[in-house]
Structure formats: C-alpha cells, structure tokens
C-alpha positions as CSV (number, residue, x, y, z in Angstrom):
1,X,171.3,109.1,123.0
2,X,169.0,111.5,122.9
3,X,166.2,112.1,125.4
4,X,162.6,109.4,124.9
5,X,165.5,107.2,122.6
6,X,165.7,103.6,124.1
7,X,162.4,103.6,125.9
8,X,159.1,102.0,124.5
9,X,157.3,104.8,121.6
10,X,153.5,105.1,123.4
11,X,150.8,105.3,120.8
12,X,147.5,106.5,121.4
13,X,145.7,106.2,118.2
14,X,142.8,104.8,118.0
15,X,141.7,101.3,119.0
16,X,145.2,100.8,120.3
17,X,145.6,98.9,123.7
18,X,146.9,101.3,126.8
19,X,149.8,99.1,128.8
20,X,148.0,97.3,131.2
21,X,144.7,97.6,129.5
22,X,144.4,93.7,129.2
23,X,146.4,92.4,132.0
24,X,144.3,94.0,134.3
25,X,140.8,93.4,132.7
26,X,138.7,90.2,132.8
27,X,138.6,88.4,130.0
28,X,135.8,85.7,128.6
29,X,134.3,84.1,125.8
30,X,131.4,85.9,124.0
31,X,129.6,82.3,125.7
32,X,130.5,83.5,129.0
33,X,133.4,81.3,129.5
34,X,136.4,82.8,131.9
35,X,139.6,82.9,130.0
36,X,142.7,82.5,132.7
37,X,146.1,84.6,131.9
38,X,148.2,81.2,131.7
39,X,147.1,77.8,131.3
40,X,149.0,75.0,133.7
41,X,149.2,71.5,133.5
42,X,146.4,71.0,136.0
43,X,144.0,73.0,133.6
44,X,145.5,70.0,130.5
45,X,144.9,66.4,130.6
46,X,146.5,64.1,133.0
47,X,147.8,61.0,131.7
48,X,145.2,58.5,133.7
49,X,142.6,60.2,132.2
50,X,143.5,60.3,128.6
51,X,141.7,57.3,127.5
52,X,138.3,58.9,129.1
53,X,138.5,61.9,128.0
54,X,140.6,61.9,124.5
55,X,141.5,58.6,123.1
56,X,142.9,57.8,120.4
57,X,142.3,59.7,117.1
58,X,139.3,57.2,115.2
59,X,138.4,55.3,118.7
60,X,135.9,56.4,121.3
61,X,135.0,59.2,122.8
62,X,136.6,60.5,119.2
63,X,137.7,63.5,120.8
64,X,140.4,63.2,118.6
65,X,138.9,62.8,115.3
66,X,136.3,60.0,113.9
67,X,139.3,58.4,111.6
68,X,142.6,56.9,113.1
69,X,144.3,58.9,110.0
70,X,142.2,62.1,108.9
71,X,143.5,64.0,106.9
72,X,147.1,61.8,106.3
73,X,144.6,59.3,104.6
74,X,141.9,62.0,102.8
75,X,141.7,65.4,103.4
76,X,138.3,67.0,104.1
77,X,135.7,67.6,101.1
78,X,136.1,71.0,99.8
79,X,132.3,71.5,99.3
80,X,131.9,75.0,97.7
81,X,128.0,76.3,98.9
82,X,126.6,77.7,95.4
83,X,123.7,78.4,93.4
84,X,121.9,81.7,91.9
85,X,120.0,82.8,88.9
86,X,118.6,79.9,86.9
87,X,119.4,76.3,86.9
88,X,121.4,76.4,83.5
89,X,123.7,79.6,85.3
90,X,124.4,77.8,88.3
91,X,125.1,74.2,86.5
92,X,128.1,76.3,84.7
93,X,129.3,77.7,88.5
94,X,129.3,74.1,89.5
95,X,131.5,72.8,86.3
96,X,133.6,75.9,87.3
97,X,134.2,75.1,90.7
98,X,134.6,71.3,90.0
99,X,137.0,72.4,87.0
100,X,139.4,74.5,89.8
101,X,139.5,71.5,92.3
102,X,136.1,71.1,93.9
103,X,135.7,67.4,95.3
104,X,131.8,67.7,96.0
105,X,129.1,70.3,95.6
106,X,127.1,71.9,97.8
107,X,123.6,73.4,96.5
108,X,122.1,76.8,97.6
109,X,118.3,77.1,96.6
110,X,116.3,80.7,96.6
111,X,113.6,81.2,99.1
112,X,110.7,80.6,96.9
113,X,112.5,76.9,96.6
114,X,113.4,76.7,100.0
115,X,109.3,77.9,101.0
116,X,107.4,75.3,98.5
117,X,106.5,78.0,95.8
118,X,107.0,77.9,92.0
119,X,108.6,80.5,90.3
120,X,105.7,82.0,89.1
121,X,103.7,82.2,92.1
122,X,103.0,85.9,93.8
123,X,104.6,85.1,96.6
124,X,108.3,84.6,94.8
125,X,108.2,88.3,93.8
126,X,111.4,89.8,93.8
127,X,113.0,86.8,94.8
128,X,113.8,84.2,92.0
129,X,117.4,83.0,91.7
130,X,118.3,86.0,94.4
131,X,120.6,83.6,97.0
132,X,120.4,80.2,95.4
133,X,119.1,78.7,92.2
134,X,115.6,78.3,91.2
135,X,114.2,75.1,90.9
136,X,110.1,74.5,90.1
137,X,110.2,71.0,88.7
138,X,112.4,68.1,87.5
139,X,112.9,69.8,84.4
140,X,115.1,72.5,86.5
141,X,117.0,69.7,88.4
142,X,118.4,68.1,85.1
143,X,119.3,71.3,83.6
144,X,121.3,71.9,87.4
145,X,123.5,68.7,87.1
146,X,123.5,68.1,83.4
147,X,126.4,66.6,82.1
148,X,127.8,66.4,86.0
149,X,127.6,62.2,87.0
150,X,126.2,61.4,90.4
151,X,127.9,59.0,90.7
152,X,130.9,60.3,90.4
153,X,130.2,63.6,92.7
154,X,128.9,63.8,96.6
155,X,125.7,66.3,97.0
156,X,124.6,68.6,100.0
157,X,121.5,70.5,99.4
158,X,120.3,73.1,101.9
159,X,117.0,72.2,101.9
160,X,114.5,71.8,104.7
161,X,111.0,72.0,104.4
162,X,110.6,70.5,100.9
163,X,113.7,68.8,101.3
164,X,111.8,65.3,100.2
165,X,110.7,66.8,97.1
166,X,114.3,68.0,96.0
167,X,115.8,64.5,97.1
168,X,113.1,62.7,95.1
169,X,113.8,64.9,92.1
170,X,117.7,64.4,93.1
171,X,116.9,60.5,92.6
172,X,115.5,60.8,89.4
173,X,117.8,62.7,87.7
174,X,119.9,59.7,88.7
175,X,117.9,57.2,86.8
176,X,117.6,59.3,84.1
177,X,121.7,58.9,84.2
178,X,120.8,55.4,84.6
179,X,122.9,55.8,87.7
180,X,121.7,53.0,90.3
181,X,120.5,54.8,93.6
182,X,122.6,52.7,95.9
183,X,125.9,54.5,94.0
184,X,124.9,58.2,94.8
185,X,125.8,59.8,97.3
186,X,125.4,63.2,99.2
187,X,123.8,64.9,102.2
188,X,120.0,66.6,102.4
189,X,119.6,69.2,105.3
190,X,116.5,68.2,106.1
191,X,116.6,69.8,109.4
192,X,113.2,71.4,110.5
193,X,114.0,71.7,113.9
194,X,116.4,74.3,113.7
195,X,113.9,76.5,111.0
196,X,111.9,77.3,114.2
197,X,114.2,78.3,116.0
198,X,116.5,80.9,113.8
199,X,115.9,80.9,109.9
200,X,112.2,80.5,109.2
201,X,111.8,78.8,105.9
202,X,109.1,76.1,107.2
203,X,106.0,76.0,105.4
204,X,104.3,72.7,107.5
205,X,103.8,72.5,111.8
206,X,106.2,70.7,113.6
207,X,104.5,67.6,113.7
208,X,104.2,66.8,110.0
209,X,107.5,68.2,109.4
210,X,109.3,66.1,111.6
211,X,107.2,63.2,109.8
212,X,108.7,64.2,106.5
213,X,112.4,64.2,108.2
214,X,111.5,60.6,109.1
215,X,110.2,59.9,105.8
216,X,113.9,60.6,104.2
217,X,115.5,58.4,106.9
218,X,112.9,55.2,106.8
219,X,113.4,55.2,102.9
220,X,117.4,56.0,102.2
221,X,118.3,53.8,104.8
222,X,116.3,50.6,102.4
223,X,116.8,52.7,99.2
224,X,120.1,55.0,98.5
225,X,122.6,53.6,102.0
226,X,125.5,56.3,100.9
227,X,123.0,59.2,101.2
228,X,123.1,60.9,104.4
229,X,119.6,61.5,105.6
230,X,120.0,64.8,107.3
231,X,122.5,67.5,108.3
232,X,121.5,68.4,111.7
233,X,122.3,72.1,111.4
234,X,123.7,74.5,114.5
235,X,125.3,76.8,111.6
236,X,122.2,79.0,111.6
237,X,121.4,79.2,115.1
238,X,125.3,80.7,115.6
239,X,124.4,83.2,112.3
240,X,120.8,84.1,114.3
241,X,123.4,85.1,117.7
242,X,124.0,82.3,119.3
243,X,127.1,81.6,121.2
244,X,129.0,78.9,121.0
245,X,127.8,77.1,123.8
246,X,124.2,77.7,122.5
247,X,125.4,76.0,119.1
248,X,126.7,73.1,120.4
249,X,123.5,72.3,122.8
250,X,120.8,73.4,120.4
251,X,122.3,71.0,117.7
252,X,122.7,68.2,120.1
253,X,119.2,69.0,121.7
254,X,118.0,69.0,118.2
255,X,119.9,65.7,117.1
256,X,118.6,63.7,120.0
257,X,114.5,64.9,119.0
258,X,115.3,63.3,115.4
259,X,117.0,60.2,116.9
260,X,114.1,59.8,119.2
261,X,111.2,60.1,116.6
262,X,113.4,57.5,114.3
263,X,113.3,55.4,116.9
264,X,109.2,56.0,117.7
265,X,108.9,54.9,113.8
266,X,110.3,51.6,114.5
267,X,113.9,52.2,113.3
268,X,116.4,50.6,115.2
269,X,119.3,53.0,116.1
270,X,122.4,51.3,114.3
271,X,119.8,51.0,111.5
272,X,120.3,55.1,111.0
273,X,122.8,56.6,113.2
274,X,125.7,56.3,110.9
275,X,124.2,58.7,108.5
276,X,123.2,61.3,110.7
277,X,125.2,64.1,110.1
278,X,125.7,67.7,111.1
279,X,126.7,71.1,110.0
280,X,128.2,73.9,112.2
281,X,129.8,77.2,112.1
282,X,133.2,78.2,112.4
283,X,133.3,81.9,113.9
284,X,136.2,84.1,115.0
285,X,137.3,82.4,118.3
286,X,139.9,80.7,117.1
287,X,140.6,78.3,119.9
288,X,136.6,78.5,120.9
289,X,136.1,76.9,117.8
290,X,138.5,74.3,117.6
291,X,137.1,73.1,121.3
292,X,133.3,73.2,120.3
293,X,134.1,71.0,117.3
294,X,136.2,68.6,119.9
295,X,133.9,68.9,122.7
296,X,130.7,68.1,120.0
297,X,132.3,64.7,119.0
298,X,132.7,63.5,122.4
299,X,129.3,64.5,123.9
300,X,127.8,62.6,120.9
301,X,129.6,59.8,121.6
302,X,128.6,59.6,125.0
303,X,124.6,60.2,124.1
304,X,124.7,57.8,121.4
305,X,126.1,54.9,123.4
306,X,125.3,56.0,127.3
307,X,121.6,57.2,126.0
308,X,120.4,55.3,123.5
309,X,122.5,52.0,123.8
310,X,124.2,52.3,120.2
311,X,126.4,49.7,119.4
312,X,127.6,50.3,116.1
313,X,130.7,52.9,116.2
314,X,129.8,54.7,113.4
315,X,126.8,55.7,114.9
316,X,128.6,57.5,118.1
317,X,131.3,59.5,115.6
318,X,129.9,63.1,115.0
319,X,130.4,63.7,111.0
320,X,130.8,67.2,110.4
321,X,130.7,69.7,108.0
322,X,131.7,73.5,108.6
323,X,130.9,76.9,106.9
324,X,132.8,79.6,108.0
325,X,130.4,82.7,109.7
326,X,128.2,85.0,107.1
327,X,127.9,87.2,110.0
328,X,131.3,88.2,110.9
329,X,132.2,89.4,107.0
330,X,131.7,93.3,106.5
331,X,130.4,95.3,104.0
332,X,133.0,97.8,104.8
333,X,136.6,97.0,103.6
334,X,135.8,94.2,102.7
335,X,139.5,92.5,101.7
336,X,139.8,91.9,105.7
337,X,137.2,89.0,105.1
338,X,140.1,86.9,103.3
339,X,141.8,86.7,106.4
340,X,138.5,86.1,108.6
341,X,137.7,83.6,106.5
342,X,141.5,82.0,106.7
343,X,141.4,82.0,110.2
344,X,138.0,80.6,110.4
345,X,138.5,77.9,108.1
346,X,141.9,77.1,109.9
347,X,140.2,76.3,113.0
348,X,137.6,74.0,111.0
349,X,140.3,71.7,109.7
350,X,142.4,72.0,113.2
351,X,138.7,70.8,114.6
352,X,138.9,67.8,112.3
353,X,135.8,68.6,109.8
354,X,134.7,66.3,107.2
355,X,133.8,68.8,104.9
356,X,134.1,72.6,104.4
357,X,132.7,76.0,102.4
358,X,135.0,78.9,103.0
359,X,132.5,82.0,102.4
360,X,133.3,84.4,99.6
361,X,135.1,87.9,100.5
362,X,132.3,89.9,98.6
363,X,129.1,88.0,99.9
364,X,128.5,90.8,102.7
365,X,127.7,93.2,99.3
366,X,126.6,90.1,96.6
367,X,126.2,86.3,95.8
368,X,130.2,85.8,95.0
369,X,131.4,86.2,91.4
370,X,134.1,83.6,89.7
371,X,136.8,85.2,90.7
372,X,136.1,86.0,94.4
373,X,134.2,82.8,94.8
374,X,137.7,80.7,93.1
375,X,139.9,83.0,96.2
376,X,137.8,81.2,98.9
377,X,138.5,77.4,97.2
378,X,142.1,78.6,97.1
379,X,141.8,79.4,100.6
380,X,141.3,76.1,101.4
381,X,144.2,74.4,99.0
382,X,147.0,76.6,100.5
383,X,145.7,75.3,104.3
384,X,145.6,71.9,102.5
385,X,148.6,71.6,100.8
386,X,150.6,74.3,101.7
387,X,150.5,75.1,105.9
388,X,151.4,71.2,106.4
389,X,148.4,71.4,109.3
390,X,147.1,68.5,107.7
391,X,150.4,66.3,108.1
392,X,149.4,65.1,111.9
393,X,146.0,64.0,113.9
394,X,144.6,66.6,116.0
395,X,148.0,68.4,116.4
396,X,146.6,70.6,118.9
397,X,145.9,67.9,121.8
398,X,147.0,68.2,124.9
399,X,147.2,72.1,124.7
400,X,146.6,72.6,128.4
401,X,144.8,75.6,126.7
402,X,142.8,73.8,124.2
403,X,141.5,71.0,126.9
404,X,140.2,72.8,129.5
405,X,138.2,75.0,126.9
406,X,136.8,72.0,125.4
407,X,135.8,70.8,129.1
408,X,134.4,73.8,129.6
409,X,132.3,73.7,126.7
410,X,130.9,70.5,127.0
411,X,130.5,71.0,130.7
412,X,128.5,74.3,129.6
413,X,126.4,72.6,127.1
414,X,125.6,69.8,129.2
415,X,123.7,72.0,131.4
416,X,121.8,73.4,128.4
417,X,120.7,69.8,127.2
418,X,119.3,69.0,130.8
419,X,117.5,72.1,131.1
420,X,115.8,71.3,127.9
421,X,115.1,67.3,128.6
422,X,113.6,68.8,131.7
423,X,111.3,70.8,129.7
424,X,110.4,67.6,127.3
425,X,113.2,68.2,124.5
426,X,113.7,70.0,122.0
427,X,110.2,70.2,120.5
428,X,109.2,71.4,123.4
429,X,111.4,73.7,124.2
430,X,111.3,75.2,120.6
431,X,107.8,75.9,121.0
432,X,108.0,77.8,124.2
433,X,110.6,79.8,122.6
434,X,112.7,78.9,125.2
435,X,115.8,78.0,122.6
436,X,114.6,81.9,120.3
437,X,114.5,83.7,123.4
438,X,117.8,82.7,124.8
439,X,119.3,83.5,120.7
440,X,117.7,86.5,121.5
441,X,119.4,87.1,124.6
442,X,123.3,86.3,123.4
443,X,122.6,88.3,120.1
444,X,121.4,91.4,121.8
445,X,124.3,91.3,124.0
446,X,126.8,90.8,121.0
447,X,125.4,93.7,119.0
448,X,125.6,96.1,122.5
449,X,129.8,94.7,123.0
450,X,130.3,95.9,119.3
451,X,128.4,99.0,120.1
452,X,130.5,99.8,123.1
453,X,134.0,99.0,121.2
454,X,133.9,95.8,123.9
455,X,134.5,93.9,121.1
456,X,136.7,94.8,118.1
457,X,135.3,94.8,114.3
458,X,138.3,95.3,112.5
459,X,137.5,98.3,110.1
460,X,133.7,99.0,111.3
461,X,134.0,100.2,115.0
462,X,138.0,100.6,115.0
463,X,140.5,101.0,112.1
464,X,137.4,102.6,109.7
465,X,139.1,104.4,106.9
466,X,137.4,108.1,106.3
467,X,136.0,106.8,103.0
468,X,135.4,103.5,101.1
469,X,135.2,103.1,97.3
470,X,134.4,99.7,95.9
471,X,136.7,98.1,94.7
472,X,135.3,94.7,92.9
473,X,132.7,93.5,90.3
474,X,129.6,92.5,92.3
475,X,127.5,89.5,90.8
476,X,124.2,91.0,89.4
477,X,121.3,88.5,88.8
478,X,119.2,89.1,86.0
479,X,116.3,91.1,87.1
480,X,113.9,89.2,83.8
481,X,114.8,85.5,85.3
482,X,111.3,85.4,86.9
483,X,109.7,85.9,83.7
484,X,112.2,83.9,82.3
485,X,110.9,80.9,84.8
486,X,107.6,81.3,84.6
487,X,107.8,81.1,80.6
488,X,109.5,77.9,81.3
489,X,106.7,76.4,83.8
490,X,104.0,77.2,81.2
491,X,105.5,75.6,78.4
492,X,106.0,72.5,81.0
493,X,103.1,72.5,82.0
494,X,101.6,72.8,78.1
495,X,104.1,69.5,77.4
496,X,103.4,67.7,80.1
497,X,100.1,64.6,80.8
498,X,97.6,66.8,83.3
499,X,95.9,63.8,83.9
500,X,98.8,61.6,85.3
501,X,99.5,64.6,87.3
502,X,96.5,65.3,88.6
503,X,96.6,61.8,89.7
504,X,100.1,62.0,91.1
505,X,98.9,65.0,93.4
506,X,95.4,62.9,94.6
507,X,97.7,59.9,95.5
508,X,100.3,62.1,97.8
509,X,97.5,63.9,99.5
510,X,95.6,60.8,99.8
511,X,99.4,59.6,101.5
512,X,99.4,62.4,103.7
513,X,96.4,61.6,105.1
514,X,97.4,57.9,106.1
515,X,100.5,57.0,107.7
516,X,102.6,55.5,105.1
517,X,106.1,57.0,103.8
518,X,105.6,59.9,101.5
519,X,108.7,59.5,99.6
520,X,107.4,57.1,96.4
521,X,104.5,59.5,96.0
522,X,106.7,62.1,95.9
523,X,109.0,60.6,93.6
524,X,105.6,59.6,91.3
525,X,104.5,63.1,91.6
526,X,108.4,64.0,90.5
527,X,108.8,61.8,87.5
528,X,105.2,63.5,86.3
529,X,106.9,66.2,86.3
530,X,104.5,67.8,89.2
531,X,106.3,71.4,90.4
532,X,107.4,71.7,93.9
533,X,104.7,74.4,94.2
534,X,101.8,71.6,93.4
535,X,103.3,68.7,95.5
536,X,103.7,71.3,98.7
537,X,100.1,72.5,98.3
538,X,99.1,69.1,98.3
539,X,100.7,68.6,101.1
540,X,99.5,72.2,102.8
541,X,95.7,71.1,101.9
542,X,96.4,68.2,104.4
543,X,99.2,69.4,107.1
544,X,98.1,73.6,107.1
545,X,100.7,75.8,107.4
546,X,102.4,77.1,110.2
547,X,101.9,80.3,111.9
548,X,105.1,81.4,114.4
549,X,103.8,82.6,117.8
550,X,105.1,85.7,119.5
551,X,107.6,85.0,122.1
C-alpha cells in the first residue's frame, strides 16, 4: 500500500469543515438557543408527564396536532400564493394551478391594492400588477374568480389594511354566483398589528385599524361562519429578521391584542376563537421549525383556556398555515432554492400545518412563471404522496431532540409575551418600537454571521461558482397594464350611477364616524361599484392616516 493509502484524504477547499472544527465549537440557534452534542432521555419526555405536555394527537394541549388523524384523514391544503398583472392574467394562473392539483387558492394583491389606491392614482406609479394582481373595483374581483365557484374553492387573501373592502367585494362576487354566504369559505389576513411592526402597508392609525379587524369578526361570525376572520401573521416578522423565538411571541403577543379587543366589543370568546387563524414561516432550521410549530399550538392552548377561560376546544387549537422563507432563496444559483424549499416545506408538514405555499425557485429574480411556479406544487405532491411522512401523527414525538427544543422555545417565548403584557401588550409595545427594535436587533446580527461565513449560504458566501449565467425564463409584467387599468376605471366610472355612489361613500363616512360595523357600508359602497381608492379615502377623511415614528 503505498504511503497516505488507507488514511482519511484531508481537503482544504473552501468552506470545508477542519476535523474538530465543530466538535469543539459552541453551537446555537440563530434565536440564541444552546444546541447540546447528544440529546438523552432526561432532555425527552418522561412518561408522567406526557399527558401535560404532549397528549394525544387532536386533544389538549394539541402539541401533537389539532386532529386525532391529520393527515391519514386529509392532507394539508396545498394553497399556491399567486397573483400578478391584471385580474383577467392572474384568473388564468389560478385555473392553472387548480387544473395541476391546487385544493385552494391563495391571493397576492400589488401594493397600490394592498395601500387603498386605484390603479390610476399617482401614487401606484410603477407599481400596478408588480407582486400581486391589481384590483380597483368589483368589476376587477369578478374578472379574478370568473368561472372559478366559491363554493366549491377555499380563499386566502393577503390583505390587511383594506382587507374589509376586498372581503366585501369577495362576498359579492358570491351573490352574483348566487352562491349563499354561509357556503363560502376562505381566510382574510386582516392582520394590522403585524403591518407596524415589519411590512408597512397600513394606511389607517392603530386604533381605527384594529376597529376594522373587529369589524370582519363581529359580522362573519353572524354572516359567512366558514370564513375565517383573520390570519394572525408572524410570516413577515421572520422575513423582516426575526428569529424564531421572536416569531412565535410576536404572533402570540399579537393574537392575544385581537382576542382582547373582540372581547371589548362584546364578543364572547367561543363566539370567535375557532376562526382565528394564523400564518407562519418555515425557515432553514429544520428541527427549529418543526418545534416552533409544536411549541405554538401548545402555548395557545394554554392562553386560550388558562387566560381567557375558553371552553370550546376549537377555540384552544392553533390552525396554521405555512409559507416557506422569501428570504432564504438566492438570486445566485438559483436551482439550490428547490431543495431549500423541500426542506422547508418538509418541516411544515412534519409541524402538522393546515395549509401550505412552497415559494417558487425563481422568485429571488421574478414573480414565478408556469413552469417554475407548477415545480413548487409538485414539491409538495411528492412530500404528500411519495415520502409516506404523511402516513403517521406527528412521527417525530418523543425525539428527545425535538422535545427539549420545543420546551425551549416555548419557555423562550414565554418570557417575551410577559415582557410585553408588562409593557400593556402588544399595542403598546408596537408603538414603542419595542417589538421593530428587537427585529432590528436579530436581523442585524444575521446579516453580520453571513458576513463573517458564521453562517453558511450555500452558493453566496461559500460554494460561489466564478460566474453565473441565467438559466430560466423570468416572468415579465407588462409594462402598459397601468394604462391598461386606468382605461378600465374610466370607462367604469363612465357606466356606472355617480349618484348612488356618491351616496354609498356619504353613508360609510357618515359610519365611520359613529360606532356601528362598517362592513354593510362597505359592501353598499361595493355593489355600487365604488373603487377601493374612493371607499379608503372615505375612510382616510375620517380616521387620517398614519405616520410611522422613528425608533
């Protein structure tokens, strides 16, 4: 044999791990969390306390899952996040997604939609149709679901400030199906709270906003009981930098300011609970991941009953759905965000989601085209049908592993929550910037571990090749759609009776003035085919606008 032949070859390439290199370094979470060399059975579950801390799959806490079957009785919704260009474009995406084996749709709306401005305004510039569709008036929203039932299909639309105006034009697409509104079904963001904190498209200050939130609630729960009221969103707040301990107690935080203003209203908590729902990342910790979406169900669980006295099960389980991280796909190579994406959404379904968008490998560069958007449904039949992870309940419990990172989590989180209901909750610690600042804080120190090669970006800060080339079609919106739109809004507008819109917009600011529920003003205002731009100044000449301090 000749001499070096039988011994280990040494590499020193770069990015490759020295021997040693990891035994003898400390190891944690991007959230801070220690990670041990070997987990024991001390670190696991004991047997007396599997009943607290687990239970059964379906029963409380629901650390398990909220179904006793999951995904042996019906696998998660494969809700595909899409929408760009004009109403008529993204209406053939969704009969294209629905037509590869979609089971619900999920809407993306541009920012002058998701900011209360018509497509013709100044202020929507540059933007129309750039990362969701555009949608001024009713006449947009039956162009986006014609020939598409509702009551045959489950809706999410990302939609926040406005998001009473796009449910009220939602609902009346529905009648004009002469579909009842008890039969539809589907999920509004409607999360304000979280806009503050990390994404920005408010238009109203917190107080009225949060009246609008309650608005939805008060009327689906006596009007359209399959609609879930509002996804209550930590999805952005991971995106904006924060960890995954920050996630977890910022939704919750948020969650518990929502339940508590229902509650102010009147509502009793059993009356609205069970369609509260919420919406969280799934980022590149594998295991991290699977424990936040464990740890989230229990500490719900616990609030809802220990906190607010909820009786009603359905009101304690924690109804998810997941999007896997914008954030951690590249621009360069970007083929590696298949397998990100993979792992990501494996950790979602291992987490027992509800629902679930796997992102598109091209949306660091462009809105996904058919093709690329088609690989990230597939992505999601092959873990469904073809990985068999979806055979047993929460095969991962009892991982001695998996159970001490979901205690730590929740123990981590806890301590959040009580250092914002010290400070008054949520609102107030939003507008301290207490919540932004401490985003701030975890992004900052992300961005400097990637920097320093602390932290490994496959094919950006190791593994770069010398020179890229593209390699795939990217999705070009047509650069005349705003002219396009505002063409349309005249010729509304030419069509339509200015008198019993005029009227329409006097009576919702008249509304907004008093304390009643804005929602069948809004939906008067709708069926007059008032724009989105006209029913949110109305509602800017009454609530202002607001103006983010500096933190």
């Amino acid at each position: 044999m000749g001499e070096g032949q039988g011994r280990p070859l040494k590499l020193t390439g770069e990015g490759l791990i020295q021997d040693g290199e990891r035994e003898t370094t400390e190891i944690s979470k991007p959230s801070g969390i220690p990670t041990k060399r070997v987990y024991e059975p001390q670190d696991g579950v004991l047997a007396e306390e599997y009943e607290r801390r687990l239970g059964r799959p379906g029963e409380f806490p629901f650390t398990r899952g909220v179904k006793k079957s999951m995904y042996r009785g019906k696998l998660w919704t494969m809700r595909q996040y899409a929408g760009y260009g004009s109403a008529e474009q993204t209406n053939k995406r969704f009969r294209y997604l629905l037509s590869a084996g979609q089971t619900g749709l999920s809407v993306a709306f541009d920012l002058p939609t998701q900011i209360g401005y018509d497509a013709s305004h100044p202020m929507s510039n540059g933007e129309v149709g750039k990362v969701g569709v555009s949608v001024s008036s009713l006449l947009d929203m039956e162009a986006l679901f014609h020939e598409i039932p509702l009551d045959e299909v489950s809706t999410s639309m990302t939609i926040n400030a406005p998001a009473a105006i796009l449910l009220a034009m939602y609902l009346v697409v529905a009648e004009k199906q002469t579909v009842p509104w008890d039969k539809v079904a589907g999920t509004v963001q409607n999360d304000i709270l979280k806009e503050y904190v990390a994404r920005g498209t408010y238009i109203f200050p917190p107080e009225p906003s949060m009246r609008l939130t309650v608005d939805v609630m008060e009327f689906c729960r006596r009007h359209v009981p399959r609609w879930n009221t509002i996804s209550i969103s930590g999805y952005h707040m991971r995106e904006a930098g924060a960890t995954a301990v920050q996630e977890l107690a910022f939704t919750l935080a948020d969650a518990i300011a929502y339940v508590r203003a229902a509650q102010k209203r009147g509502l009793e908590v059993d009356e609205f609970a069970p369609r509260l729902s919420f919406f969280f990342n799934a980022h590149n910790d594998f295991f991290e991941e699977i424990a936040k979406f464990r740890a989230a169900r229990r500490m719900w669980a616990h609030i809802m009953r220990d906190q607010f006295g909820a009786k009603d099960e359905r009101s304690m389980q924690l109804r998810f759905h997941t999007q896997t991280a914008g954030s951690t796909l590249t621009a360069a190579q970007p083929e590696n965000n298949v397998v990100r994406v993979t792992m990501q959404a494996l950790s979602a379904v291992l987490g027992g989601t509800q629902s679930l968008h796997t992102n598109a490998f091209d949306e660091a560069l462009a809105l996904p085209t058919e093709e690329s958007a088609r690989t990230a449904l597939r992505t999601q039949q092959i873990i469904a049908y073809e990985t068999h992870v979806a055979d047993t309940v929460d095969p991962l419990a009892g991982s001695y592993y998996l159970e001490s990172l979901t205690d730590s989590l929740e123990r981590e989180a806890s301590r959040y929550l009580a250092e914002i209901d010290a400070m008054g909750g949520a609102v107030a610690a939003i507008s301290s910037g207490y919540m932004q600042r401490e985003i701030h804080r975890a992004a900052y120190e992300a961005q400097r571990r990637i920097d320093a090669q602390e932290q490994v970006v496959v094919g950006v800060n190791r593994f770069a090749a010398v020179s890229e080339a593209p390699s795939h079609n990217l999705l070009q919106v047509d650069p005349n759609l705003q002219a396009s739109c505002t063409k349309r809004l005249s010729d509304l507008r030419r069509n339509r009776d200015e008198a019993v819109v005029n009227e329409c917009l006097s009576s919702l600011r008249a509304a907004a003035n008093g304390t009643d529920n804005l929602m069948p003003s809004i939906i008067a205002a709708v069926r007059a085919y008032a724009t989105i731009g006209e029913m949110c100044d109305a509602l800017r000449d009454v609530f202002g606008e607001y103006h983010p301090s500096v933190f």
